[in-house]
C-alpha positions as CSV (number, residue, x, y, z in Angstrom):
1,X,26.6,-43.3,1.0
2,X,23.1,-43.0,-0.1
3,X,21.9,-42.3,-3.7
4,X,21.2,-38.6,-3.3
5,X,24.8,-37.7,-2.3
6,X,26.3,-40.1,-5.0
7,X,24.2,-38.3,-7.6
8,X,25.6,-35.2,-5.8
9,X,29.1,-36.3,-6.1
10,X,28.5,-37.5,-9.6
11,X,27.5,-34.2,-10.6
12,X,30.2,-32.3,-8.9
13,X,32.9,-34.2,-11.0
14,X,31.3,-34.2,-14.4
15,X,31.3,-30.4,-13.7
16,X,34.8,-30.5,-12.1
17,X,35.7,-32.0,-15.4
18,X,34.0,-30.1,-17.9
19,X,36.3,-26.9,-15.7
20,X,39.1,-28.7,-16.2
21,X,39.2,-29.2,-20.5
22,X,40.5,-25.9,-20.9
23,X,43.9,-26.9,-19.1
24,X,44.2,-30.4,-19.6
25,X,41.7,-31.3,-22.8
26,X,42.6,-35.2,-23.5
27,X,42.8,-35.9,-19.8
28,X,39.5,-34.6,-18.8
29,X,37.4,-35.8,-21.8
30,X,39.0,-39.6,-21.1
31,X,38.0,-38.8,-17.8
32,X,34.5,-37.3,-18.2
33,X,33.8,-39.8,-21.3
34,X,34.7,-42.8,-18.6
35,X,31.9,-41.3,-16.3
36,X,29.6,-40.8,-18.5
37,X,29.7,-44.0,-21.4
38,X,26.8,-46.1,-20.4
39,X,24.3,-43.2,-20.5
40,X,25.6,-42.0,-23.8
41,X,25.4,-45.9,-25.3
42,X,22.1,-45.9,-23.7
43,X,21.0,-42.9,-25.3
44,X,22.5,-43.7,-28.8
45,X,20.4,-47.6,-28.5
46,X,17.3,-45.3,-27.7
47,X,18.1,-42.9,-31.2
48,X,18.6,-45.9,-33.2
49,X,16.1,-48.1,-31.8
50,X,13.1,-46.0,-34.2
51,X,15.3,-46.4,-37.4
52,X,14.6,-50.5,-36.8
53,X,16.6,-52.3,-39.6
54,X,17.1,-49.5,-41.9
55,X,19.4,-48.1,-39.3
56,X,22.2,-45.8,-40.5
57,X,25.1,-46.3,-38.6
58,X,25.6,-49.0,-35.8
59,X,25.7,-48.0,-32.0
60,X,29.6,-48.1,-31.7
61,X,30.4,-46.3,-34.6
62,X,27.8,-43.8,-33.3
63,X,29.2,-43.7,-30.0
64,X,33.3,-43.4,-31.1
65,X,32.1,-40.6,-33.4
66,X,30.1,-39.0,-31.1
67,X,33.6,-38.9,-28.5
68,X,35.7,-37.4,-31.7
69,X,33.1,-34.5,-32.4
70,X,33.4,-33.8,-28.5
71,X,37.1,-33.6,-28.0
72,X,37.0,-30.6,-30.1
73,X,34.6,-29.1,-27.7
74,X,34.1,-26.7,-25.1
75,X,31.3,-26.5,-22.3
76,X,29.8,-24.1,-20.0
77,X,28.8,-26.4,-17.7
78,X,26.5,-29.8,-17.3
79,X,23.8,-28.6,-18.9
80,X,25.5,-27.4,-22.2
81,X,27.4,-30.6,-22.3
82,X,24.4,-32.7,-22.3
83,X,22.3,-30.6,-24.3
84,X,25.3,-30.3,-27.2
85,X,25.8,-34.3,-26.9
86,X,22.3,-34.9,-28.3
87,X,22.1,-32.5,-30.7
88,X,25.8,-33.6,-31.9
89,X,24.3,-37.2,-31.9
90,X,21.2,-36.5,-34.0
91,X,23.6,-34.8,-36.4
92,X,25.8,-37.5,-36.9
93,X,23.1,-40.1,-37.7
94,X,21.9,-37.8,-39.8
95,X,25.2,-37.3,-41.6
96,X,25.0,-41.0,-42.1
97,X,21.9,-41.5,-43.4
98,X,22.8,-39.0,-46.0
99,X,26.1,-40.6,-46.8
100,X,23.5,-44.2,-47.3
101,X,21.2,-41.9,-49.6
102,X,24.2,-41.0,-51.8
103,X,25.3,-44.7,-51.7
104,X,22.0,-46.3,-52.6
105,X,22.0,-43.5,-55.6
106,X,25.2,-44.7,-56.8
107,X,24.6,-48.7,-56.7
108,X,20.5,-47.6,-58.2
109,X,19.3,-49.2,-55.3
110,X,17.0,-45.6,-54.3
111,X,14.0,-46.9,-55.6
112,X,13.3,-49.7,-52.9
113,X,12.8,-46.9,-50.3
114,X,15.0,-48.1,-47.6
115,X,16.4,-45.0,-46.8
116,X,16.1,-43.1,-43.7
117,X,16.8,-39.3,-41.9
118,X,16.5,-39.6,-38.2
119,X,13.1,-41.7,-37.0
120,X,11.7,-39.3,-34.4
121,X,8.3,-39.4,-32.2
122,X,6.4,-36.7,-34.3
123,X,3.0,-37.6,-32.5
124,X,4.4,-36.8,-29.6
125,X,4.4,-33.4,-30.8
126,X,0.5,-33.5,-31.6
127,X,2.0,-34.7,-35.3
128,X,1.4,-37.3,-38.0
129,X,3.6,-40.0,-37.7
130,X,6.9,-39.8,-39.8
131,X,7.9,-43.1,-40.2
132,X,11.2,-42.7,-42.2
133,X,12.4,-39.7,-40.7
134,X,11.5,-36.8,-43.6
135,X,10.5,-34.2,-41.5
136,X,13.7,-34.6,-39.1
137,X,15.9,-32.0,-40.6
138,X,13.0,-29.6,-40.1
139,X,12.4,-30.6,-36.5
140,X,16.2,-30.0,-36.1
141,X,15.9,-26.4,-37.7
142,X,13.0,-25.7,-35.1
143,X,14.6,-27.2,-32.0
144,X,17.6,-24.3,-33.1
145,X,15.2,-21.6,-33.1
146,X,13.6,-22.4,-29.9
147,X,17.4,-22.8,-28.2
148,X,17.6,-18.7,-29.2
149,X,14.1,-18.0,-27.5
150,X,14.2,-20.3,-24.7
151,X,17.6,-22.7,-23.8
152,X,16.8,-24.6,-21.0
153,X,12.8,-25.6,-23.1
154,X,15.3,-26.7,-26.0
155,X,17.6,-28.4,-24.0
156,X,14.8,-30.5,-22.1
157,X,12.7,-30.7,-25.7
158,X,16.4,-32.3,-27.3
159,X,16.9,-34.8,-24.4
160,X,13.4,-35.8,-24.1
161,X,13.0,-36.2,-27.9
162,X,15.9,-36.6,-29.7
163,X,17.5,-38.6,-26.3
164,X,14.8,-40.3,-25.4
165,X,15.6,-39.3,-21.7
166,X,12.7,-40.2,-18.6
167,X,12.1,-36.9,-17.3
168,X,14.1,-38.0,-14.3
169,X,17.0,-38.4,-16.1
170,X,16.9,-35.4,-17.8
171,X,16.3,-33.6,-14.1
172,X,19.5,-35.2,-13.2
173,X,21.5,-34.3,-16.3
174,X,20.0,-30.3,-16.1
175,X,20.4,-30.4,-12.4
176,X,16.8,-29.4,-12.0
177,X,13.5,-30.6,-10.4
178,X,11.2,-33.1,-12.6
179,X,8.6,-30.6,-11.7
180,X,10.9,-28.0,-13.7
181,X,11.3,-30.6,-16.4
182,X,7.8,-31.2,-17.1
183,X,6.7,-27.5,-17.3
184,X,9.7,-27.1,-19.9
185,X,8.3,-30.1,-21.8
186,X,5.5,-28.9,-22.2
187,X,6.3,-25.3,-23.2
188,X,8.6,-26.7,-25.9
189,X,5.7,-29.4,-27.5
190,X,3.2,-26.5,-27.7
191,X,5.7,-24.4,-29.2
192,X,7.3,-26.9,-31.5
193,X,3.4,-28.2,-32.5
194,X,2.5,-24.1,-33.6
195,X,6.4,-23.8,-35.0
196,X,6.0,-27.0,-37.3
197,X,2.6,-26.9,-38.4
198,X,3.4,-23.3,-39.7
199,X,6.6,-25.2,-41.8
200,X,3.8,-27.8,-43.2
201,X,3.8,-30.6,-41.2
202,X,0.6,-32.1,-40.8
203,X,-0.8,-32.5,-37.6
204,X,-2.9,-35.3,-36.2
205,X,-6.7,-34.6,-35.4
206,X,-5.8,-34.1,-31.6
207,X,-3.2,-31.4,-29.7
208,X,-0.2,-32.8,-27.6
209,X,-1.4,-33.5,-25.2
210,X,0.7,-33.3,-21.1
211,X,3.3,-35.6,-21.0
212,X,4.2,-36.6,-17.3
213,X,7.2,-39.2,-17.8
Protein backbone atom coordinates (compact mmCIF):
# COMPACT_ATOMS: atom_id res chain seq x y z
CA UNK A 1 0.00 0.00 0.00
CA UNK A 2 1.72 3.14 -0.66
CA UNK A 3 1.82 6.22 1.62
CA UNK A 4 -0.76 8.32 -0.28
CA UNK A 5 -3.54 5.74 0.11
CA UNK A 6 -2.60 5.04 3.89
CA UNK A 7 -2.87 8.71 4.57
CA UNK A 8 -6.16 8.26 2.62
CA UNK A 9 -7.32 5.54 4.69
CA UNK A 10 -6.11 7.21 7.84
CA UNK A 11 -8.21 9.99 7.10
CA UNK A 12 -11.33 8.17 6.15
CA UNK A 13 -11.39 6.54 9.66
CA UNK A 14 -10.54 9.45 11.89
CA UNK A 15 -13.66 10.98 10.04
CA UNK A 16 -15.53 7.62 10.21
CA UNK A 17 -14.99 8.06 13.88
CA UNK A 18 -15.56 11.53 14.62
CA UNK A 19 -19.48 10.29 12.68
CA UNK A 20 -19.64 7.71 14.86
CA UNK A 21 -19.43 9.72 18.65
CA UNK A 22 -22.83 10.66 18.44
CA UNK A 23 -24.02 6.88 18.75
CA UNK A 24 -21.40 5.22 20.45
CA UNK A 25 -19.25 8.28 22.40
CA UNK A 26 -16.69 6.16 24.68
CA UNK A 27 -16.10 3.61 21.85
CA UNK A 28 -15.15 6.01 19.17
CA UNK A 29 -13.03 8.51 21.27
CA UNK A 30 -10.93 5.22 22.59
CA UNK A 31 -10.90 4.46 19.09
CA UNK A 32 -10.05 7.86 17.46
CA UNK A 33 -7.72 8.72 20.64
CA UNK A 34 -5.72 5.21 19.81
CA UNK A 35 -5.23 6.72 16.16
CA UNK A 36 -4.35 9.69 16.84
CA UNK A 37 -1.89 9.62 20.37
CA UNK A 38 1.53 10.10 19.05
CA UNK A 39 0.71 13.25 17.11
CA UNK A 40 -1.14 14.70 20.07
CA UNK A 41 2.08 13.75 22.46
CA UNK A 42 4.11 15.19 19.78
CA UNK A 43 2.22 18.26 19.59
CA UNK A 44 1.88 18.71 23.46
CA UNK A 45 6.30 18.14 23.68
CA UNK A 46 6.26 20.96 20.91
CA UNK A 47 3.80 23.39 23.40
CA UNK A 48 5.81 22.69 26.26
CA UNK A 49 9.15 22.62 24.74
CA UNK A 50 9.14 26.98 24.82
CA UNK A 51 8.08 26.97 28.58
CA UNK A 52 11.77 25.18 29.19
CA UNK A 53 11.97 24.43 32.97
CA UNK A 54 9.40 26.67 34.21
CA UNK A 55 6.97 24.40 32.44
CA UNK A 56 3.47 24.18 33.97
CA UNK A 57 2.17 20.96 33.72
CA UNK A 58 4.19 17.78 32.43
CA UNK A 59 3.37 16.16 28.96
CA UNK A 60 1.19 13.29 30.37
CA UNK A 61 -0.81 15.15 32.54
CA UNK A 62 -1.30 17.46 29.58
CA UNK A 63 -2.05 14.72 27.30
CA UNK A 64 -4.78 12.66 29.83
CA UNK A 65 -6.32 16.09 30.43
CA UNK A 66 -6.43 17.00 27.02
CA UNK A 67 -8.51 13.28 26.33
CA UNK A 68 -11.00 14.23 29.40
CA UNK A 69 -11.86 17.80 27.87
CA UNK A 70 -12.56 15.83 24.52
CA UNK A 71 -14.84 13.14 25.58
CA UNK A 72 -17.24 15.71 26.29
CA UNK A 73 -16.98 16.89 22.79
CA UNK A 74 -18.57 16.99 19.56
CA UNK A 75 -16.95 17.50 16.00
CA UNK A 76 -17.97 18.40 12.63
CA UNK A 77 -15.47 16.73 11.06
CA UNK A 78 -11.39 16.51 10.76
CA UNK A 79 -10.76 19.79 10.67
CA UNK A 80 -12.84 20.98 13.76
CA UNK A 81 -11.39 18.14 15.76
CA UNK A 82 -7.93 19.15 15.13
CA UNK A 83 -8.45 22.74 15.27
CA UNK A 84 -10.57 22.39 18.88
CA UNK A 85 -7.61 20.00 20.15
CA UNK A 86 -5.07 22.86 20.05
CA UNK A 87 -6.95 25.43 21.10
CA UNK A 88 -8.28 22.99 24.07
CA UNK A 89 -4.53 22.24 24.66
CA UNK A 90 -3.30 25.88 24.86
CA UNK A 91 -6.16 26.33 27.35
CA UNK A 92 -5.25 23.84 29.66
CA UNK A 93 -1.58 24.80 30.02
CA UNK A 94 -2.81 27.95 30.52
CA UNK A 95 -5.16 26.84 33.23
CA UNK A 96 -2.15 25.46 34.79
CA UNK A 97 0.06 28.03 34.82
CA UNK A 98 -2.57 30.06 36.57
CA UNK A 99 -3.26 27.43 39.17
CA UNK A 100 1.22 27.79 39.68
CA UNK A 101 0.67 31.69 39.87
CA UNK A 102 -1.93 31.23 42.67
CA UNK A 103 0.47 28.63 44.25
CA UNK A 104 3.68 30.64 44.23
CA UNK A 105 1.30 33.58 45.77
CA UNK A 106 0.32 31.46 48.58
CA UNK A 107 3.95 29.93 49.51
CA UNK A 108 5.44 34.07 48.74
CA UNK A 109 7.50 32.55 46.24
CA UNK A 110 5.95 35.28 43.25
CA UNK A 111 8.75 37.46 43.53
CA UNK A 112 11.49 35.14 41.96
CA UNK A 113 9.62 35.39 38.56
CA UNK A 114 9.32 31.90 37.65
CA UNK A 115 6.04 31.97 36.56
CA UNK A 116 4.77 31.48 33.09
CA UNK A 117 1.36 31.78 30.64
CA UNK A 118 1.84 29.89 27.44
CA UNK A 119 5.61 30.61 25.70
CA UNK A 120 4.49 31.30 22.16
CA UNK A 121 6.70 32.47 18.91
CA UNK A 122 5.56 36.16 18.98
CA UNK A 123 8.37 37.14 16.34
CA UNK A 124 6.97 34.96 14.25
CA UNK A 125 4.18 37.28 14.10
CA UNK A 126 6.54 40.31 13.19
CA UNK A 127 6.47 40.71 17.24
CA UNK A 128 8.83 41.32 20.19
CA UNK A 129 9.79 38.37 21.72
CA UNK A 130 7.61 37.24 24.82
CA UNK A 131 9.68 35.24 26.67
CA UNK A 132 7.39 34.16 29.65
CA UNK A 133 4.29 34.05 27.84
CA UNK A 134 2.38 37.63 29.00
CA UNK A 135 0.92 38.48 25.93
CA UNK A 136 -0.60 34.72 25.42
CA UNK A 137 -4.03 35.29 26.74
CA UNK A 138 -4.28 38.19 24.30
CA UNK A 139 -2.95 36.16 21.27
CA UNK A 140 -5.71 33.61 22.34
CA UNK A 141 -8.47 36.48 22.38
CA UNK A 142 -7.27 37.36 18.74
CA UNK A 143 -6.89 33.86 17.26
CA UNK A 144 -11.02 33.83 18.55
CA UNK A 145 -11.79 36.72 16.60
CA UNK A 146 -10.09 35.75 13.56
CA UNK A 147 -11.97 31.99 13.78
CA UNK A 148 -15.44 34.42 13.32
CA UNK A 149 -13.92 36.28 10.23
CA UNK A 150 -12.00 33.56 8.64
CA UNK A 151 -12.09 29.54 10.15
CA UNK A 152 -9.96 27.72 8.11
CA UNK A 153 -6.93 31.07 8.53
CA UNK A 154 -7.50 30.41 12.36
CA UNK A 155 -7.46 26.90 12.22
CA UNK A 156 -4.04 26.85 10.17
CA UNK A 157 -2.76 30.09 12.41
CA UNK A 158 -3.66 27.67 15.83
CA UNK A 159 -1.86 24.51 14.46
CA UNK A 160 1.02 26.28 13.06
CA UNK A 161 1.50 28.43 16.23
CA UNK A 162 0.06 27.19 19.07
CA UNK A 163 0.80 23.31 17.58
CA UNK A 164 3.79 23.83 16.27
CA UNK A 165 2.58 21.77 13.17
CA UNK A 166 5.12 21.67 9.62
CA UNK A 167 2.78 23.00 7.13
CA UNK A 168 2.59 19.43 5.79
CA UNK A 169 1.19 18.20 8.73
CA UNK A 170 -1.20 20.66 9.06
CA UNK A 171 -2.24 20.02 5.09
CA UNK A 172 -2.80 16.45 6.23
CA UNK A 173 -4.75 17.26 9.39
CA UNK A 174 -7.11 20.14 7.26
CA UNK A 175 -7.16 17.76 4.29
CA UNK A 176 -5.90 20.51 2.16
CA UNK A 177 -2.95 21.35 -0.16
CA UNK A 178 0.39 22.91 1.52
CA UNK A 179 -0.06 25.38 -1.16
CA UNK A 180 -3.53 26.17 0.62
CA UNK A 181 -1.77 26.10 3.88
CA UNK A 182 0.74 28.58 3.26
CA UNK A 183 -1.57 31.23 1.70
CA UNK A 184 -3.75 30.79 5.00
CA UNK A 185 -0.59 31.34 7.04
CA UNK A 186 0.15 34.05 5.77
CA UNK A 187 -3.24 35.75 5.73
CA UNK A 188 -3.54 34.96 9.42
CA UNK A 189 0.23 36.55 10.53
CA UNK A 190 -0.67 39.71 8.63
CA UNK A 191 -3.85 39.88 10.26
CA UNK A 192 -2.82 38.80 13.63
CA UNK A 193 0.45 41.37 13.35
CA UNK A 194 -2.34 44.54 12.49
CA UNK A 195 -4.91 42.81 15.26
CA UNK A 196 -2.14 42.75 18.11
CA UNK A 197 -0.20 45.69 17.50
CA UNK A 198 -3.67 47.61 17.79
CA UNK A 199 -4.05 45.57 21.51
CA UNK A 200 -0.34 47.13 22.38
CA UNK A 201 1.99 44.62 21.62
CA UNK A 202 5.11 45.88 20.41
CA UNK A 203 6.34 44.98 17.29
CA UNK A 204 9.80 44.26 16.16
CA UNK A 205 11.54 46.87 13.64
CA UNK A 206 10.72 44.32 10.69
CA UNK A 207 7.01 42.89 9.28
CA UNK A 208 6.49 39.04 9.23
CA UNK A 209 7.82 38.19 6.89
CA UNK A 210 6.58 34.64 4.29
CA UNK A 211 6.82 31.67 6.14
CA UNK A 212 7.23 28.59 3.70
CA UNK A 213 7.52 25.48 6.26
Amino acid sequence: MTQLSTIGRRHELIEELLQRQADEPEAAMEALWREIYDEVHRMARVVLSREGSRRPIQTTVLVHELYLKLGGANFENRAHFFGSLVRMMGQIVIDAARRRQRQQRREADWATGTASALVLQTEALGLAVDPRGEASGTIIAALDQLDVQAPRAASVAWLRFIGGLSVAQVACCLDVSERTVKGDWAIARAWLHRELTARGLSPRTERPGRAND
